[in-house]
C-alpha positions as CSV (number, residue, x, y, z in Angstrom):
1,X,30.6,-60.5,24.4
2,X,29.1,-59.7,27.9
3,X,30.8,-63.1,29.3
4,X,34.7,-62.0,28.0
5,X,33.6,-58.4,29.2
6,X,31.4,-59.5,32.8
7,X,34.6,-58.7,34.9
8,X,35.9,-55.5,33.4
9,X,34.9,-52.4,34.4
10,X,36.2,-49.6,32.2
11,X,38.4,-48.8,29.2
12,X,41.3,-47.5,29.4
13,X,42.6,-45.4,26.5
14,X,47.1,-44.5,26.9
15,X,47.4,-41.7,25.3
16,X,50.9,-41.8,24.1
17,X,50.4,-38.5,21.8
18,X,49.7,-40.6,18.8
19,X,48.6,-38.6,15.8
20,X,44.9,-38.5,14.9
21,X,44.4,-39.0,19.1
22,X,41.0,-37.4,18.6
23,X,39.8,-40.0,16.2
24,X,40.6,-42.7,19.0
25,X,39.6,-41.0,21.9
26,X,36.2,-40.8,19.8
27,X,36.5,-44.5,19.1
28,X,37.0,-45.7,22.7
29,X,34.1,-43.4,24.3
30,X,32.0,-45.0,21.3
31,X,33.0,-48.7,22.9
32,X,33.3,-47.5,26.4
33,X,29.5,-46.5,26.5
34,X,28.2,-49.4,23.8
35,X,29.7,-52.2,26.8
36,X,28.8,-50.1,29.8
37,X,32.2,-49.6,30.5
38,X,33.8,-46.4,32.3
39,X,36.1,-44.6,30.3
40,X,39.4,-43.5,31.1
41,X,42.4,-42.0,29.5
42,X,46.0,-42.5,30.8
43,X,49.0,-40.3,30.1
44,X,51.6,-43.0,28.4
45,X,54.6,-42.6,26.5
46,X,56.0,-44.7,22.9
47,X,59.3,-45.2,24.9
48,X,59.1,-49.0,24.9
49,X,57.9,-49.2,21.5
50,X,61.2,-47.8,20.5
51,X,62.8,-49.6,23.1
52,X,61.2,-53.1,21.3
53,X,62.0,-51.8,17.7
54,X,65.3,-49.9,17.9
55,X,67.1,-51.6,21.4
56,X,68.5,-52.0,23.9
57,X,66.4,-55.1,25.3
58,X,67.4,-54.7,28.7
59,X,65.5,-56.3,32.1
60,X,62.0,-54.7,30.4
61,X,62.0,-57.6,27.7
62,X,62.1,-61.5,27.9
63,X,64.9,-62.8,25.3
64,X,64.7,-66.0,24.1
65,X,66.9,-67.8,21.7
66,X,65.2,-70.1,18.7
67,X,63.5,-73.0,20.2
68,X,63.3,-71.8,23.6
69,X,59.7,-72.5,25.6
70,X,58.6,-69.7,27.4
71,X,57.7,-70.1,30.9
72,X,56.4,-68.2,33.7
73,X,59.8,-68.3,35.1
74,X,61.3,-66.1,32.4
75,X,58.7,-63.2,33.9
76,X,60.3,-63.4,37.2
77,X,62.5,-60.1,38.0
78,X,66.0,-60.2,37.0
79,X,65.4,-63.4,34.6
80,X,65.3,-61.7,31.0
């Protein structure tokens, strides 16, 4: 674990108003201080997880049809 871990330096908890947010605020603190990590919480949003669930995949999203290999070029702005 410290060798996936050796280049991080904190944990970063989005709080996107999710219920129970105590319960994984707790959680992350827990992780944050067991790894020596700093931890942080970040005002966030559930807009893309709509977004992903209910449309429109716009320019956020890469869209690729059935048998397509995804490349580092379909990242590139403007390409989804």
């Amino acid at each position: 674990m410290d060798q996936m871990l050796k280049n991080y330096t904190r944990l970063a908890l989005i709080n996107t108003g999710q219920q129970e947010m105590e319960r994984y605020r707790d959680y992350s603190r827990c992780t944050a201080a067991r790894f020596g990590l700093r931890y942080e919480e970040i005002p966030g949003s559930q807009a893309l997880i709509r977004k992903l669930l209910q449309g429109p995949w716009d320019q956020e999203f890469v869209v690729a049809p059935p048998g397509h290999t995804i490349t580092y070029l379909d990242f590139r702005d403007g390409a989804g």
